[in-house]
C-alpha positions in Angstrom: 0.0 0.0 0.0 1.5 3.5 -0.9 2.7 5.7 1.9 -0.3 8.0 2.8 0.6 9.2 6.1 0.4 12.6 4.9 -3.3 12.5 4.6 -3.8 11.3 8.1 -5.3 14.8 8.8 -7.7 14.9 6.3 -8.2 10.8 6.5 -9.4 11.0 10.2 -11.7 13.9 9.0 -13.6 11.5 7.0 -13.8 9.1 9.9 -15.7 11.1 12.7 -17.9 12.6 10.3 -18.7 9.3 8.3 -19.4 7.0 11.6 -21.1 9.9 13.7 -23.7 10.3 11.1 -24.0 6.6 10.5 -24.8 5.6 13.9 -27.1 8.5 14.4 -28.8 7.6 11.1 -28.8 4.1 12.5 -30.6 4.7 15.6 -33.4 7.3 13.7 -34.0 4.1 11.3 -34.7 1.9 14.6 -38.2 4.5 15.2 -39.5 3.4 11.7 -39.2 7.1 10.6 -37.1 8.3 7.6 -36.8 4.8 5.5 -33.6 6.2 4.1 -31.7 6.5 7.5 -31.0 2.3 7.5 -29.5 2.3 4.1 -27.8 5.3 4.3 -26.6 4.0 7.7 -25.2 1.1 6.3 -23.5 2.7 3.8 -22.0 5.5 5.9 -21.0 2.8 8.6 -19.0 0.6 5.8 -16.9 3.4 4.7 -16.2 4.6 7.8 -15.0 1.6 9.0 -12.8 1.5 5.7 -11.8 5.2 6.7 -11.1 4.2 10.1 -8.5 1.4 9.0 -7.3 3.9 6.8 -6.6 6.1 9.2 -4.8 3.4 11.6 -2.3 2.5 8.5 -1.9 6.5 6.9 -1.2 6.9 11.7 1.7 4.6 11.6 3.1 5.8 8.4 3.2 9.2 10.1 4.1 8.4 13.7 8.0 8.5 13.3 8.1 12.3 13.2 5.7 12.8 16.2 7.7 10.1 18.3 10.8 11.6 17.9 9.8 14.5 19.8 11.1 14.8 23.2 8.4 13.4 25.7 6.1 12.7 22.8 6.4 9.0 22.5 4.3 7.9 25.3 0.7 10.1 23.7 1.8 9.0 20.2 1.3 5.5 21.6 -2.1 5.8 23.6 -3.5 7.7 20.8 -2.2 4.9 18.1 -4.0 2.3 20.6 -7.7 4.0 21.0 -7.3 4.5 16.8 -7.1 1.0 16.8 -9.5 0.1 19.2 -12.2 2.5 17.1 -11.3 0.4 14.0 -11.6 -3.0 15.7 -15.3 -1.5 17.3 -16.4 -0.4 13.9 -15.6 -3.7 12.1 -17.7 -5.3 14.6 -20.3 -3.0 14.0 -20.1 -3.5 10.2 -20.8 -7.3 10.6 -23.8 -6.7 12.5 -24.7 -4.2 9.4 -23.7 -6.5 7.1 -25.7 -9.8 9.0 -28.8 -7.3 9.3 -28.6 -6.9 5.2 -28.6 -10.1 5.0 -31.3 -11.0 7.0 -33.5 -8.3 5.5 -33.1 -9.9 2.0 -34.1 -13.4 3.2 -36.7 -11.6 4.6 -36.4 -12.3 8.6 -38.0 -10.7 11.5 -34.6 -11.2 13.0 -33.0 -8.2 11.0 -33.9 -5.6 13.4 -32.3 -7.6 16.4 -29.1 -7.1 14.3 -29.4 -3.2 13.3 -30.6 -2.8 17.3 -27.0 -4.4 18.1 -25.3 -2.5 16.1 -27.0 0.4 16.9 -25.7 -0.3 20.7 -22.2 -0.9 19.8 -22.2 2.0 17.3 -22.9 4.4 20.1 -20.1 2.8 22.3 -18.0 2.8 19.1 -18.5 6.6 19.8 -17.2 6.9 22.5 -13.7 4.7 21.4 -13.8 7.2 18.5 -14.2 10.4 21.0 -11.2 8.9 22.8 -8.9 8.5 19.5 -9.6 12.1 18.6 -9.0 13.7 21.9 -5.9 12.1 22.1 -4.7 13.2 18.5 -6.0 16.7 19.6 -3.5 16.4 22.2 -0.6 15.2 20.1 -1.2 18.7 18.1 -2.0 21.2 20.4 -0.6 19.8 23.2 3.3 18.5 21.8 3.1 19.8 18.3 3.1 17.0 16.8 2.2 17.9 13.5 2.7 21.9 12.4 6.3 21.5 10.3 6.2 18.0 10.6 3.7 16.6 7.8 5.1 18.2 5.6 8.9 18.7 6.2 8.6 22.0 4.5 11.4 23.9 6.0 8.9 27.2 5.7 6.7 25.1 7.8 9.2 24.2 10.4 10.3 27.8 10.8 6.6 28.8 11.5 6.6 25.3 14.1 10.3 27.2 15.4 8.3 30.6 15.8 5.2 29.7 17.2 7.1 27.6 20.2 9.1 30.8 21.1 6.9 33.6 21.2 4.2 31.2 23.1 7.2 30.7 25.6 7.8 34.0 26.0 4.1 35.3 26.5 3.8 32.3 29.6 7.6 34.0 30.5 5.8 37.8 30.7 2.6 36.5 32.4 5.5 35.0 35.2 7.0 38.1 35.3 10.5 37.0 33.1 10.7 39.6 31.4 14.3 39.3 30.8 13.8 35.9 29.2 10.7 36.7 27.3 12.8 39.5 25.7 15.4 36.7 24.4 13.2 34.2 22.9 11.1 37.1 21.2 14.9 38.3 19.8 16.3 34.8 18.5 13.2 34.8 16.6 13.6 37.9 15.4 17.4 37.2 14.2 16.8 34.5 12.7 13.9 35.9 10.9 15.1 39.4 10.1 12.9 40.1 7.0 9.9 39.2 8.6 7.8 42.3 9.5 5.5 40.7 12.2 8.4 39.1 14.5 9.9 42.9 14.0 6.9 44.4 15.1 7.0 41.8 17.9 10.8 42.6 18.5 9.8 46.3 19.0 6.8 45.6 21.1 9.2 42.8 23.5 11.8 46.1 23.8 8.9 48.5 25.1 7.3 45.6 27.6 10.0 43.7 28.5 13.6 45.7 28.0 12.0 48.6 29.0 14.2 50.5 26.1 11.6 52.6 24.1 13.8 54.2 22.5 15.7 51.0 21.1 12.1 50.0 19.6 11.6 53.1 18.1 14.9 53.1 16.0 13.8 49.7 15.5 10.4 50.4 14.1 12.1 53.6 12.2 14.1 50.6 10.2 11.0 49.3 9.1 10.3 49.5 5.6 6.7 48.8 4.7 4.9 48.7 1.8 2.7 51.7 1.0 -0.6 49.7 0.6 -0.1 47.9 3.8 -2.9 49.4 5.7 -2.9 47.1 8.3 0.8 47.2 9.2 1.5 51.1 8.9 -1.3 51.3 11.6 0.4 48.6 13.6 3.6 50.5 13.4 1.9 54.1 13.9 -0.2 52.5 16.9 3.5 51.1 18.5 5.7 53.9 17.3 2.7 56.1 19.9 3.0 53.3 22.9 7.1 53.8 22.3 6.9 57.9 22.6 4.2 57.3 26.0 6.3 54.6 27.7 9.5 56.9 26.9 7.7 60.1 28.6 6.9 61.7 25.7 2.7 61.9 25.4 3.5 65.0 22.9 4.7 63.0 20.4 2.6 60.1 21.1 0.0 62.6 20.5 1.1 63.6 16.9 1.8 60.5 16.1 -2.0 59.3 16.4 -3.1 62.5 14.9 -1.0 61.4 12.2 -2.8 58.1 11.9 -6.1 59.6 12.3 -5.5 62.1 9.4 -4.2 59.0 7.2 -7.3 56.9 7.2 -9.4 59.7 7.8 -12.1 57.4 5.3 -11.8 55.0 7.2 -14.4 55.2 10.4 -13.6 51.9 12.1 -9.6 53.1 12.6 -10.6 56.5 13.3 -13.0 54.8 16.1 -9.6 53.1 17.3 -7.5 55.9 17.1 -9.8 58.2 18.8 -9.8 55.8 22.1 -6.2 56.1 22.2 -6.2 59.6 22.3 -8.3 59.3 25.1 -6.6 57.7 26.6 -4.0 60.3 26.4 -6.1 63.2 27.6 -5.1 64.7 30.9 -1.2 63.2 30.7 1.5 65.6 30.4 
């Protein structure tokens, strides 16, 4: 079988959504309601199934990756084993589907005993597949296993690289580290120098954490951006103003709002935003 663990993502999609509906549709056919619930539950059940073993073999073609992160290992495992476990339910499941086709073309009173079974392991089956999926939602969110890694893209890694050390450094400022916040925001700034966001962030980490405003203002100064970047010159004009407050200077935080303001003068919504800051600034020498 060809290696598909890159569509484990979008494999497992297919899964919850294919064996949720099928076992709902299942248990509406069971009230003799909406005749088209028990076929369409068979079907939906049988391809699920075939999804769900689909997903077990694209999981261990993309494990090695996610396992070779440090303390990863262990929830690779558990989630591998309640994948399985949904797979192994839902073939059971599918034989009770299959046996209650059967029994409904030779025409036995017996088929509903079947579809009433499966029904009852289908919803249990749920629960198995509720498992699996909370424990792959913990692999991702919880040990990255997954952004930068699919795909080996190194673009993707970088954003994986990012991502882990400006979340460090926000938990580092909430604890009052400000010193090592300031450092993980600047390695990813070095080692992203043309990217305007980490810059911004860079000039943002000097004002909260360095307490330099002036250093983030030459910083800002060496931004270049782009003249239909709308969004970005406000996010500079809007820093360059918290840089001239924290250094003392409301005067030319002032200006530089009113500034702002007489740029996107059309625009109401950042005049609205603007206006608050300069509120904000009323009364302050």
């Amino acid at each position: 079988m060809p290696n598909i663990g890159a569509f484990h993502p979008q494999i497992v999609h297919f899964v919850v959504a294919l064996l949720i509906v099928g076992v709902v549709f299942r248990l509406v056919s069971l009230t003799g309601r909406l005749k088209f619930t028990g076929p369409a539950a068979a079907t939906l059940i049988l391809l699920g199934t075939l999804a769900a073993w689909a997903a077990v073999h694209s999981g261990t073609q993309a494990h090695g990756a996610v396992e070779r992160i440090p303390t990863a290992r262990a929830a690779v495992q558990v989630h591998e084993e309640w994948g399985r476990r949904t797979a192994y339910t839902f073939l059971a499941v599918s034989a009770l589907e299959l046996l209650g086709l059967g029994l409904v073309m030779m025409g036995s009173r017996r088929a509903k005993l079947a579809f009433v079974a499966s029904a009852l392991v289908g919803v249990a089956g749920l629960g198995v597949l509720f498992e699996a999926g909370d424990h792959g939602g913990d692999l991702v969110y919880s040990y990255a296993g997954g952004p930068g890694l699919r795909t080996g893209n190194p673009d993707d890694v970088g954003r994986l690289y990012v991502a882990g050390l400006y979340e460090q450094a926000m938990q580092d400022r909430q604890a009052g580290k400000r010193a090592e916040a300031a450092e993980l925001i600047d390695m990813a700034a070095k080692r992203f120098p043309g990217d305007p966001d980490l810059q911004l962030a860079a000039a943002d980490s000097l004002i909260q954490d360095r307490k330099d405003p002036q250093a983030a203002l030459a910083r800002l100064d060496a931004l270049t951006v782009a003249a239909d970047d709308v969004r970005m010159k406000l996010r500079v004009g809007l820093l360059k103003a918290s840089a001239h407050q924290a250094a003392g200077d409301t005067g030319a935080a002032r200006a530089e709002l009113e500034s702002l303001k007489a740029q996107f003068a059309d625009n109401a919504l950042l005049v609205h935003s603007i206006d608050r800051r300069l509120e904000q600034l009323k009364g302050k020498p």
